[in-house]
N, C-alpha and C positions, 0 to 999 in steps of 0.2 A: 833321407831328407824329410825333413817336417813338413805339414800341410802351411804351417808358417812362409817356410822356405818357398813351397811349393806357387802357393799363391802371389809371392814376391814377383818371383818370374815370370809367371802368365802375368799382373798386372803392368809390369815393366815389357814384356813383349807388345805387351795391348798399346801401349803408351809410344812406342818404338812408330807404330803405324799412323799416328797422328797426324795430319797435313794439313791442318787449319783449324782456326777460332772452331766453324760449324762443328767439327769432327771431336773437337775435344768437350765441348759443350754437349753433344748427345753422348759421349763417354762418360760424363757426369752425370748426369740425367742416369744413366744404366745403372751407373754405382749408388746413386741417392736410391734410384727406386730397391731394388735389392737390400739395403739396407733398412728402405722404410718399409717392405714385404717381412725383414726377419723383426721388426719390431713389431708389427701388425701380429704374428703368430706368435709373440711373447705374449701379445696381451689378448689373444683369443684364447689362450692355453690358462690365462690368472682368470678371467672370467668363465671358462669349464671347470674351473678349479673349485670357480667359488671364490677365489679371493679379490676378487673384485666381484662387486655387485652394481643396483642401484645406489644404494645408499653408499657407499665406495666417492660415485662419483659425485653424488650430490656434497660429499663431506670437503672433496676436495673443488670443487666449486667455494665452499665459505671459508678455505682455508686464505690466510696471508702470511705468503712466505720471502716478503721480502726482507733483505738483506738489513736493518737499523744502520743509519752513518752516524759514525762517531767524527768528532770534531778532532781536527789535527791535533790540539795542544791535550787533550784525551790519551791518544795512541800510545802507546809502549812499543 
């Protein structure tokens, strides 16, 4: 069985035990934080790296990266 697989079931057993808003709301919370802990050591790891620096973030500070709208009669 894959860690895929594996993870499926512990989250669906976890989810099994649920009995209310409260319960399922600090179940979130559990997952968000966890997710936002393995972001956090992606980006302590680019910055030991070197690939992110000061000037990294200052660049992306004057970056504009939004999306341009094109007008419907435009579109393809």
């Amino acid at each position: 069985m894959s860690y895929n697989e594996l993870a499926r079931l512990e989250v669906l057993s976890a989810i099994n035990s649920i009995n209310s808003m409260a319960e399922l709301q600090a179940f979130k919370d559990v997952i968000a934080r966890f997710f936002a802990q393995r972001a956090q050591q992606g980006i302590d790891a680019l910055w030991e790296n070197g690939k992110i620096t000061p000037d990294t973030i200052e660049a992306w500070g004057e970056e504009h990266m939004r999306t341009p709208y094109r007008h419907a009669e435009n579109r393809s």
